[in-house]
N, C-alpha and C positions, 0 to 999 in steps of 0.2 A: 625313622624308627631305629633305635640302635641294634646293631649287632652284637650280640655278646657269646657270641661261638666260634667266632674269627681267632684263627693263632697266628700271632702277629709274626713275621719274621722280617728278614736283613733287608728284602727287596722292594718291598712295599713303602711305597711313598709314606712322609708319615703324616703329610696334611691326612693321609687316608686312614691310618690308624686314629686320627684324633677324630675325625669325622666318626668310627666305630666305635670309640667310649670319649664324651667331650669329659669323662673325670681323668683322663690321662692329660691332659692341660695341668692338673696339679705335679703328677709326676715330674713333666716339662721345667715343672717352676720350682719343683726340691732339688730340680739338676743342673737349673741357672743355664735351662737352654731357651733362649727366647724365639718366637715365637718371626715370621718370617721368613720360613722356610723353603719356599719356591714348591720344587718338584722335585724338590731332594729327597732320596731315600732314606729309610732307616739308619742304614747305617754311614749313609753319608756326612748325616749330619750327627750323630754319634761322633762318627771319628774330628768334624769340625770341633765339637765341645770336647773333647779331649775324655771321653765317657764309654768304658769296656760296652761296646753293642749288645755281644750276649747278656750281659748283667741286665743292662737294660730292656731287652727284651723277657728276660726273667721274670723282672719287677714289673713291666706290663702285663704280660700273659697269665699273672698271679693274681695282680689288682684289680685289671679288669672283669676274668672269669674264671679264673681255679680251673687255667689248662693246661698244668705243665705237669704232665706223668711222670710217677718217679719222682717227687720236687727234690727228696734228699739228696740223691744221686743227683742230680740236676747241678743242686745247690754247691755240690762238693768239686765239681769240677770247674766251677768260674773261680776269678779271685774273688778275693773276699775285699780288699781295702774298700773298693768302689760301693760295695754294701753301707761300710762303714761313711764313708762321704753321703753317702743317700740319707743315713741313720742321726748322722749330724745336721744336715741340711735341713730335716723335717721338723728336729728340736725346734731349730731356728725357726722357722716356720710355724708352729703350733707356741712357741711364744712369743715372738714380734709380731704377728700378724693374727691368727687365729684366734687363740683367746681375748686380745686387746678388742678384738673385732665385736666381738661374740658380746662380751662385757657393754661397750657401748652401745648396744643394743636393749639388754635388759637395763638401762638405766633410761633409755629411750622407752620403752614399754611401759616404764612406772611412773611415768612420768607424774602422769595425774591418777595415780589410784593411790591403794593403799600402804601407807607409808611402810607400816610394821612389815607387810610383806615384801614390801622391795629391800627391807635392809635384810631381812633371813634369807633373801635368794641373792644377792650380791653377796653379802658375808658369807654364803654356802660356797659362791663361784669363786668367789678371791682366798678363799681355805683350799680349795681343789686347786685353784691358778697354783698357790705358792707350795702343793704336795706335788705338782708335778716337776714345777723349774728344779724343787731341790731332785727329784728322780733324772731328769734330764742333763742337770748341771753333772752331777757324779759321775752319769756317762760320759760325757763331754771331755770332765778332766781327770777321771781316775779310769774309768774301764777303756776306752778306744785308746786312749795313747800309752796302756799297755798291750792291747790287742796289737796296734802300728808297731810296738819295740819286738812284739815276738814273731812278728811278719818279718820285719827287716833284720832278727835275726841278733837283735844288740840288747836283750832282756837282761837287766841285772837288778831287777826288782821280785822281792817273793809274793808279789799279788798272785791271786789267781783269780780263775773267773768261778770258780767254787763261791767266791763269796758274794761276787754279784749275784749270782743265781740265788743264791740263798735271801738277798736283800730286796731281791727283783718283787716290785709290790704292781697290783692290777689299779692302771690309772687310768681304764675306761670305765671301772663299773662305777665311778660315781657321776658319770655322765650321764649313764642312764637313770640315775637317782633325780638329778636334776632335770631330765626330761619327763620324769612323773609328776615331778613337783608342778611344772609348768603345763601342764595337761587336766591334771587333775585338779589344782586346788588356785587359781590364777582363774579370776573373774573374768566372762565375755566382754565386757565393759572397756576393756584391752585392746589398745590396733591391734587388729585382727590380724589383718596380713603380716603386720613386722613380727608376731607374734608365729605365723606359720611360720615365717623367713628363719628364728631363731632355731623352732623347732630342728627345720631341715639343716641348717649347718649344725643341729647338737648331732643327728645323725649320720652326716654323714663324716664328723670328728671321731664320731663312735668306730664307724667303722675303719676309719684310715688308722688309728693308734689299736685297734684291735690287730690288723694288717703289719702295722709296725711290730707290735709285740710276740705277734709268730715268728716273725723273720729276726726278731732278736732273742726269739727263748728254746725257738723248734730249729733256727738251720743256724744262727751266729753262736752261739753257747755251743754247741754240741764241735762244732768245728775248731773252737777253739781249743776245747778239749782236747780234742784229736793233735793239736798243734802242740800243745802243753806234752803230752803225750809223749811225742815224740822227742821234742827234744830232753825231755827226761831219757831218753833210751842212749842218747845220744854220750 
């Protein structure tokens, strides 16, 4: 049975942390630490992947159960780049892997049913696919590597992140559009199981990019700010 009251720290093996939420195996896999780890601890194998512990403990003890008191204050005392590496890493991940995944599924599902409806729910998911790549691509090549220039201090661009916030569009609620779709109006007549299978990765997509979207609207934006800030004072 899982633990989800546990606050993970530096000393705790982290076969044992994985053992307390097995959704931190995805964490593992945004951070390109694989899997192997002996009886190393947290932060032992942190510091093997070249990955700030505290961050990562952060981004655990948040994902897993919303235990970290104080998150702002929290947030403001780590670096920030290693966020931004997480932020990136998940793009990738949510379009190389996730949605391709997800896709091949509902195409598997309709296989043998009705045609009209497999093309309105594909054509619904490949409009979502390509509203998210272009939101994620932006980030990728316009907003983090002006975040990177005003970290390292060598900004000679007038971006500011005023404008991503203002551009910043909510690209989980049409996930859960798409999980009514397929609940409500998608025949029993359907593999059943594949049909649970999709349900559970739409939710828990739901929840990881909801997760994403706090930590880039409530603690990354606001920091940034603070950064911009200052060196305007400067």
């Amino acid at each position: 049975m899982q633990n989800i009251t546990i606050v993970f720290k530096k000393s705790m093996k982290m076969s044992d942390l994985i053992d307390s939420d097995y959704r931190l195996l995805l964490l593992l896999n945004r951070l390109n630490i694989s899997l192997g780890f002996g009886e190393k601890s947290v932060d032992a194998v942190c510091q093997e992947n070249n990955f700030d512990t505290n961050c990562f403990l952060f981004l655990a003890n948040y994902q897993s159960n919303k235990s970290i008191t104080d998150i702002q204050h929290t947030f403001e005392s780590l670096p920030l780049a290693p966020f931004l590496h997480y932020l990136k890493n998940s793009h990738h991940y949510f379009l190389d892997q996730r949605l391709p995944n997800i896709r091949r599924k509902l195409e598997m599902v309709f296989e043998s049913s009705d045609k009209r409806l497999q093309n309105i729910v594909l054509n619904f998911f490949d409009n979502y696919t390509k509203e998210v790549f272009e939101h994620m691509q932006y980030e990728d090549e316009v907003v983090f590597p002006y975040v990177y220039s005003l970290i390292n201090e060598d900004n000679l661009d007038q971006y500011s992140i005023n404008i991503f916030e203002e551009r910043h569009n909510d690209i989980e609620g049409k996930m859960n559009d798409l999980k009514q779709i397929l609940m409500k109006y998608v025949s029993g007549t359907t593999d059943q199981i594949l049909m649970v299978n999709i349900l559970m990765e739409l939710y828990m997509s739901e929840e990881e990019l909801e997760a994403h979207t706090f930590i880039e609207d409530s603690l990354v934006i606001p920091r940034v700010k603070q950064i911009e800030k200052k060196r305007l004072e400067k």
